[in-house]
N, CA and C atoms as an extended XYZ file, in Angstrom:
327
Properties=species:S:1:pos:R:3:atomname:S:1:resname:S:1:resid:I:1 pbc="F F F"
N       -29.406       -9.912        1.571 N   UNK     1
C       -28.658       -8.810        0.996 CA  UNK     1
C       -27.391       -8.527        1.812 C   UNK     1
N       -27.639       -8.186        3.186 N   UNK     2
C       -26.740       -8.625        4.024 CA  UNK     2
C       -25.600       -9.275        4.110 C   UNK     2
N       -25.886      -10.599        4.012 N   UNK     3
C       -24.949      -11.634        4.008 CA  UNK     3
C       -24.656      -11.593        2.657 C   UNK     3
N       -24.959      -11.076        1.170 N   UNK     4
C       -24.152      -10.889        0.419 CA  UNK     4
C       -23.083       -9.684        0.125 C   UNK     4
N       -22.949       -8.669        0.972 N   UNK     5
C       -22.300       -7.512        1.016 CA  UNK     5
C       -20.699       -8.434        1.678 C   UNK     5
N       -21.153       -9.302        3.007 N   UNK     6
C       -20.398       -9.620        4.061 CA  UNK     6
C       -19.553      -10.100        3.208 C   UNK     6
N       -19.742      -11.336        2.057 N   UNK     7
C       -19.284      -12.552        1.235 CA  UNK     7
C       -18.567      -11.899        0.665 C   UNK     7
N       -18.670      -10.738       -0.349 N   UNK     8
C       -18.389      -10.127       -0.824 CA  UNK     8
C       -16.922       -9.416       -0.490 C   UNK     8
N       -17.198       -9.012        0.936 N   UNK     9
C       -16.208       -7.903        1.679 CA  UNK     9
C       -14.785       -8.853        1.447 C   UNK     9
N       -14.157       -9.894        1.545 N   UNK    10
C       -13.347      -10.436        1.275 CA  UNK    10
C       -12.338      -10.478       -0.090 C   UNK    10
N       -12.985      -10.120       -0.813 N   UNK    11
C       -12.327       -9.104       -2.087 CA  UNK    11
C       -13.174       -8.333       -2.294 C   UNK    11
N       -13.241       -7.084       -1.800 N   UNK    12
C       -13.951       -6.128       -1.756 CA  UNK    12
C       -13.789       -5.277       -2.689 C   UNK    12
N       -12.306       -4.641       -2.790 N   UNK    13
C       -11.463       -3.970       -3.338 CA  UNK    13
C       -11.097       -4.314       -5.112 C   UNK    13
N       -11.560       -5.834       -5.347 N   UNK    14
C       -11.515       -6.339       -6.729 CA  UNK    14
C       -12.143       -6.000       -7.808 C   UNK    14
N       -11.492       -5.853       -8.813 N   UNK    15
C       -12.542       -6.169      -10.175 CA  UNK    15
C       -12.854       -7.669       -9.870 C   UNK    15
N       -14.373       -7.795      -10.723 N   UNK    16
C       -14.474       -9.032      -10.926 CA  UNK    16
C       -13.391       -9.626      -12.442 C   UNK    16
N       -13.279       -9.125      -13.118 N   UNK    17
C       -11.958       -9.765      -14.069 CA  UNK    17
C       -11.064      -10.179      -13.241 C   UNK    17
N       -10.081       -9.125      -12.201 N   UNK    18
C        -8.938       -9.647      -11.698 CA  UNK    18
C        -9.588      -10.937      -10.620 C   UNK    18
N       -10.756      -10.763       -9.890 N   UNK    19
C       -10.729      -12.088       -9.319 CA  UNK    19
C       -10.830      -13.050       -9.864 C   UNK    19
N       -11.475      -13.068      -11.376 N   UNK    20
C       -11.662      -14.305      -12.087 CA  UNK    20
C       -10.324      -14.940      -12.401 C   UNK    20
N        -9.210      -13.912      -12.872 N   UNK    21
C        -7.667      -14.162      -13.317 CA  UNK    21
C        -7.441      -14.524      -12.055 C   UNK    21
N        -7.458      -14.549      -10.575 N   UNK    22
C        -6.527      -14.755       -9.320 CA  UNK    22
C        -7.645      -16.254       -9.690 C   UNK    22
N        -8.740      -16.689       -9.936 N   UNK    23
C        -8.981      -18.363       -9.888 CA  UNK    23
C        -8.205      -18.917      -10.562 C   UNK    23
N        -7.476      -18.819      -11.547 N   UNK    24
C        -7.129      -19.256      -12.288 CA  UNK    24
C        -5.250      -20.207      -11.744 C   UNK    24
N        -5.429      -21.369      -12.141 N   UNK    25
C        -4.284      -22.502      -11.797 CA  UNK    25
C        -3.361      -21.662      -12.503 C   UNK    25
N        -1.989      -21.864      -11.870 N   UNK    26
C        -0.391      -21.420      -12.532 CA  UNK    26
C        -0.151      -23.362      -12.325 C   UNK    26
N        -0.139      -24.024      -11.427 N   UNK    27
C         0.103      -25.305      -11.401 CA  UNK    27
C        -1.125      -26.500      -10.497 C   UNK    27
N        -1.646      -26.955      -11.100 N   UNK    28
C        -2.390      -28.151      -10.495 CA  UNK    28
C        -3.667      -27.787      -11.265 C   UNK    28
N        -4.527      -28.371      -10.356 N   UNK    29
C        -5.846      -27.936      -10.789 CA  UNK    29
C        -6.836      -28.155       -9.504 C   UNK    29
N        -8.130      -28.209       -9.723 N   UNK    30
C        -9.427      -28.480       -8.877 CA  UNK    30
C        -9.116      -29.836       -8.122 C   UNK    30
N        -8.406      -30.238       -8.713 N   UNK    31
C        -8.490      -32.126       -8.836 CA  UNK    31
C        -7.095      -32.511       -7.876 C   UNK    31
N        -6.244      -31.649       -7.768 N   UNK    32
C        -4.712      -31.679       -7.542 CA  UNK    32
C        -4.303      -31.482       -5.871 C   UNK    32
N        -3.663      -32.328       -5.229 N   UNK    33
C        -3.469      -31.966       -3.644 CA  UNK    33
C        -2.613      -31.042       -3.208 C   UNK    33
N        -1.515      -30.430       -4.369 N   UNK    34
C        -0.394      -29.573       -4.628 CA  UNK    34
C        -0.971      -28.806       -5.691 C   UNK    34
N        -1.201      -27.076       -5.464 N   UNK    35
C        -1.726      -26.535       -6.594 CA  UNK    35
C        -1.276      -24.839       -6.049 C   UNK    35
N        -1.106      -24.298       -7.253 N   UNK    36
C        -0.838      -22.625       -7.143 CA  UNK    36
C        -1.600      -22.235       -7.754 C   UNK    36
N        -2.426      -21.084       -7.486 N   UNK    37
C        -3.149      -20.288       -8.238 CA  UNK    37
C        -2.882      -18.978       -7.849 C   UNK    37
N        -3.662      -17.902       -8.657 N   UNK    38
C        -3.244      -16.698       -8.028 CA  UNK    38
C        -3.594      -15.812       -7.332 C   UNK    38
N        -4.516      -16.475       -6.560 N   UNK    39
C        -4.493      -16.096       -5.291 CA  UNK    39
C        -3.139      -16.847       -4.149 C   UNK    39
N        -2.997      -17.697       -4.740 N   UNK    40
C        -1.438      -18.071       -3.670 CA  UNK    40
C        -0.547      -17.257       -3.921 C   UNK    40
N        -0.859      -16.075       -5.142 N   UNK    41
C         0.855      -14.994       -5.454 CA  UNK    41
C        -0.168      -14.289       -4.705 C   UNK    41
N        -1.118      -13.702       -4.040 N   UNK    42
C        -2.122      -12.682       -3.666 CA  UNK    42
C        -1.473      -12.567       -2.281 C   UNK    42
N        -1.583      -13.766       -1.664 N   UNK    43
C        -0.933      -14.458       -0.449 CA  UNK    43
C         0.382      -14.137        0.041 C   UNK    43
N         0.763      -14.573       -1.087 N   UNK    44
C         2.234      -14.103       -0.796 CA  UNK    44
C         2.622      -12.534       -0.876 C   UNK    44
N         1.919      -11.434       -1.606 N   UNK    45
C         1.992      -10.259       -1.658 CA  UNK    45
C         1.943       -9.550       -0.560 C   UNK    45
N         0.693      -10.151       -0.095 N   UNK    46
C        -0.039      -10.025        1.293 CA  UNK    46
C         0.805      -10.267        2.616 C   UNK    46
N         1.439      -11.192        2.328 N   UNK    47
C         2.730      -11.223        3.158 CA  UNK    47
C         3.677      -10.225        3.517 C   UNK    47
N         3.986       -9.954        2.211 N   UNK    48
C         4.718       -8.983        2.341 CA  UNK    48
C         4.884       -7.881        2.673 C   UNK    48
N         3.164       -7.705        2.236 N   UNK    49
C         3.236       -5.903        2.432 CA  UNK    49
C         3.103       -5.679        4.269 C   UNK    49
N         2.200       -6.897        4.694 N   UNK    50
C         2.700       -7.297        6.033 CA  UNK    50
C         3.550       -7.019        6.682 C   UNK    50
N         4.524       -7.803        6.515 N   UNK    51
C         5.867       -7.801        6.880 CA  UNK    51
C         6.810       -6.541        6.892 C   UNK    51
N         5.922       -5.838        5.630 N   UNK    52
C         6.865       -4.117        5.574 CA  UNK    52
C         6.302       -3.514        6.356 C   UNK    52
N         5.211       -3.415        6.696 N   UNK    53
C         4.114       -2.291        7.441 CA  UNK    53
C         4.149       -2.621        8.799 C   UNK    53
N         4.319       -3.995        9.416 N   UNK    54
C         4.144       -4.439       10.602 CA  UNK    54
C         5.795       -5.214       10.740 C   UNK    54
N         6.945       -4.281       10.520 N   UNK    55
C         8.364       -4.726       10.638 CA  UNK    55
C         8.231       -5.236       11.698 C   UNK    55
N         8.514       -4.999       13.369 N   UNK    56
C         8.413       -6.029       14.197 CA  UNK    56
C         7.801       -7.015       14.763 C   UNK    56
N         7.041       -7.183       13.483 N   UNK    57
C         5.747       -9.022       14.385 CA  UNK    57
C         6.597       -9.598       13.883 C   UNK    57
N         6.163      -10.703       14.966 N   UNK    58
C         6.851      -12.254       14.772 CA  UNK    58
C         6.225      -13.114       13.938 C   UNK    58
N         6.830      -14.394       13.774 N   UNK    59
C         5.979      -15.376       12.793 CA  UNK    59
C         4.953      -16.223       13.305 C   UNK    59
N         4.904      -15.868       15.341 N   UNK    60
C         3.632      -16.263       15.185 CA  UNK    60
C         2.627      -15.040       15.848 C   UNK    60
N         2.702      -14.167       15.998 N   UNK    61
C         1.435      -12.763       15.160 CA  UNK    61
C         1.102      -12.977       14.093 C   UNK    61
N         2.328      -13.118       12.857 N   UNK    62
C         1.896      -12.878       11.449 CA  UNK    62
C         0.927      -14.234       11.132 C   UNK    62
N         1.101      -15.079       12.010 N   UNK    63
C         0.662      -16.532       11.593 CA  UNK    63
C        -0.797      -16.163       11.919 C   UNK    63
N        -0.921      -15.954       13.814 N   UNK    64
C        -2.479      -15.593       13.863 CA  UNK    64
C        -3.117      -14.672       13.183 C   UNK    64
N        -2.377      -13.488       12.479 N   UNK    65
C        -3.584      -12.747       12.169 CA  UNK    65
C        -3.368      -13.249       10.368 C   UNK    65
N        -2.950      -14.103        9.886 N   UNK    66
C        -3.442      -14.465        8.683 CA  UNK    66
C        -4.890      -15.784        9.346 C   UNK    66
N        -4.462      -16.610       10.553 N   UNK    67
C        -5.148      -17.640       10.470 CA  UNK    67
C        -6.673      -16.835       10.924 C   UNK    67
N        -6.521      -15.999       11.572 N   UNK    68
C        -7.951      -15.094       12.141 CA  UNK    68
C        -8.344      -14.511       10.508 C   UNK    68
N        -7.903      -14.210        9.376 N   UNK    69
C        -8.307      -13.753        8.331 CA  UNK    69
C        -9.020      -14.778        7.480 C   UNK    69
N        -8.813      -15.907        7.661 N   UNK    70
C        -8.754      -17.067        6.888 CA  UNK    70
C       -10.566      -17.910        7.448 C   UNK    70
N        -9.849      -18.014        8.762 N   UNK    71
C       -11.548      -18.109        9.384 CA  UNK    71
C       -12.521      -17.515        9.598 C   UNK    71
N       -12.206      -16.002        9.263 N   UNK    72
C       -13.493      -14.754        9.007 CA  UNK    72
C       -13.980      -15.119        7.505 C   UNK    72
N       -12.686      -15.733        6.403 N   UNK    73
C       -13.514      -16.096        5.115 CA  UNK    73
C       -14.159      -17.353        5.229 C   UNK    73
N       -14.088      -18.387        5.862 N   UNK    74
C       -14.481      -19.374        6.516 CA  UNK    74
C       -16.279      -19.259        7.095 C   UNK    74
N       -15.777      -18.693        8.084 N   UNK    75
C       -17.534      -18.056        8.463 CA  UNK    75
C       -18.325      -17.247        7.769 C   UNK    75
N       -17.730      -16.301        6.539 N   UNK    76
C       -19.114      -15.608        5.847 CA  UNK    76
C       -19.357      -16.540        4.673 C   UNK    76
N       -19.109      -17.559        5.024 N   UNK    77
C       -18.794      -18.629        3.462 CA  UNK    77
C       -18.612      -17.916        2.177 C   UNK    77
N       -16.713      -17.102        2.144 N   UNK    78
C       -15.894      -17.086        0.981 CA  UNK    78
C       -15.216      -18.838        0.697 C   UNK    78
N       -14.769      -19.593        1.513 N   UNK    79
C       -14.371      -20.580        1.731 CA  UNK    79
C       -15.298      -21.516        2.494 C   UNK    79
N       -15.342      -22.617        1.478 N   UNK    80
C       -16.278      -23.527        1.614 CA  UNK    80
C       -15.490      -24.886        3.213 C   UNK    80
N       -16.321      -24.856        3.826 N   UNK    81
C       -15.889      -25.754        4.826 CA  UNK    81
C       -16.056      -27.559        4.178 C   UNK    81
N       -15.224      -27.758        3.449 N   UNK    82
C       -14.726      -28.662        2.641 CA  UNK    82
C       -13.257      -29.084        2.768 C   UNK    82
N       -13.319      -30.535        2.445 N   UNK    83
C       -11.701      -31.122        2.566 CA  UNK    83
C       -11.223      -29.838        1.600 C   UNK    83
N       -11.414      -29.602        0.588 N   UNK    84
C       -10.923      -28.518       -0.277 CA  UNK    84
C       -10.814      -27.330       -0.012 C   UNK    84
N       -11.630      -27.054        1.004 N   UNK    85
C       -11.569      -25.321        1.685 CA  UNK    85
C       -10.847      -24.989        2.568 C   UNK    85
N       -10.421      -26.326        3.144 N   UNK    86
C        -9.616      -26.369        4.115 CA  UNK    86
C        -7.704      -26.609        3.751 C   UNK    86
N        -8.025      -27.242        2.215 N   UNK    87
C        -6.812      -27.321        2.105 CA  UNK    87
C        -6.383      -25.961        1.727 C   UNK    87
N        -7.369      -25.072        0.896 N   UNK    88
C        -7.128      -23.935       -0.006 CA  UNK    88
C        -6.858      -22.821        1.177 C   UNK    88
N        -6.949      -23.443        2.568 N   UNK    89
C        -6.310      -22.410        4.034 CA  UNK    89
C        -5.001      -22.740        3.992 C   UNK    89
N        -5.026      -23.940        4.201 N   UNK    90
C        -3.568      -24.541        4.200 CA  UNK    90
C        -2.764      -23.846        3.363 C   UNK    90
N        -2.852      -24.131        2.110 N   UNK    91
C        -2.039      -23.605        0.800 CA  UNK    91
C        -2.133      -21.615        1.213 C   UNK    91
N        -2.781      -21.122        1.071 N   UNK    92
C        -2.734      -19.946        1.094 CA  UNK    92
C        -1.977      -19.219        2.362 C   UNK    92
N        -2.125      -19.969        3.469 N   UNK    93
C        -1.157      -19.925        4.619 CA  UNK    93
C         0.313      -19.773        4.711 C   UNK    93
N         0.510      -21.304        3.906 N   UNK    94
C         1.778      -20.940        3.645 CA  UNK    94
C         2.468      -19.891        2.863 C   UNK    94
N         2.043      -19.699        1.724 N   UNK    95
C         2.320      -18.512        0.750 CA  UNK    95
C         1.920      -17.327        1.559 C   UNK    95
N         1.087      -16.813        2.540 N   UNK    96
C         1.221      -15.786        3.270 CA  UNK    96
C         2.968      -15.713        4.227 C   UNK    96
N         3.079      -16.503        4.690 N   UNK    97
C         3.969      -16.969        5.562 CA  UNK    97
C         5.236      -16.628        4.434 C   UNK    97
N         5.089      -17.465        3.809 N   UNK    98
C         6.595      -17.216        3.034 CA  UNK    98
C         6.468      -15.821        2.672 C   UNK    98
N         5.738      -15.074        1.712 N   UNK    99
C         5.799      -13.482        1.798 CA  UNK    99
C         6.234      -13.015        2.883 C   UNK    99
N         5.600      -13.065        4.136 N   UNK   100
C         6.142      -12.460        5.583 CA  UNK   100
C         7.983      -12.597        5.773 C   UNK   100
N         8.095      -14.270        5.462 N   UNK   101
C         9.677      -14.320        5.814 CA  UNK   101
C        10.276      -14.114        4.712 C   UNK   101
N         9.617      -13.584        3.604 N   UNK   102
C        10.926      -12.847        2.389 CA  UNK   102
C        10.981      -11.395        2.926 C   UNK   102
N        10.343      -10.785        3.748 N   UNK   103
C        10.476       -9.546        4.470 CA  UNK   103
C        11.310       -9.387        5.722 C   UNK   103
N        10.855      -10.384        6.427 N   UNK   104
C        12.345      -10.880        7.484 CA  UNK   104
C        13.506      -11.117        6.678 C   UNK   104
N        13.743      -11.906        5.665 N   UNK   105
C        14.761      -11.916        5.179 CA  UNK   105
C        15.597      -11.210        4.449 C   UNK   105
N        14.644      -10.207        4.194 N   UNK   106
C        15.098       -8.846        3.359 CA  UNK   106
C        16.029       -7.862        4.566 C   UNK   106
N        15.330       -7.786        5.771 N   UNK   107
C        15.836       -6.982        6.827 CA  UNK   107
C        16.976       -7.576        7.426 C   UNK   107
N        17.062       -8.572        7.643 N   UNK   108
C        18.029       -9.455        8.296 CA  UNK   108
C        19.927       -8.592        7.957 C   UNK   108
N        19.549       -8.803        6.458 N   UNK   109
C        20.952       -8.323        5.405 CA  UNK   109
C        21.262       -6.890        6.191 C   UNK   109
């Protein structure tokens, strides 16, 4: 019961509709080594709001505390420790990252 509250806690805050819509491909698929879904716009949101709330971190704070977020979903198995779970860090990483530096780049101006 436990360990399903924990699994859970990682979209905690969700409907299950909107998480079913964030599985869902904008480009690639299951099958694809290059793929967006929407949880990669989630990512990138996430970035952002980041980046507004925490104006002076750098890109590598913002980096560790997405990669420390990523391996807490990692260990309650939200993310499967799979060539695929690992890429779906990868991918979501970056789209965190880029959210973060459209917030640097917003301030910069």
């Amino acid at each position: 019961m436990a360990k399903d509250w924990l699994k859970e806690s990682g979209a905690a805050f969700l409907p299950k509709a909107v998480q079913q819509r964030l599985d869902k491909y904008l480009v690639g698929d299951d099958h694809s080594t290059f793929y967006i879904n929407g949880w990669s716009l989630w990512h990138m949101a996430a970035g952002v709001v980041f980046g507004l709330i925490f104006s002076g971190a750098s890109y590598k704070v913002a980096l560790a505390v997405h990669t420390l977020w990523e391996l807490y979903t990692l260990g309650i198995g939200v993310t499967a420790p799979t060539a695929r779970g690992f890429l779906d860090i990868v991918v979501d990483t970056v789209f965190f990252m880029v959210g973060f530096a459209m917030t640097k780049g917003a301030r910069s101006r």
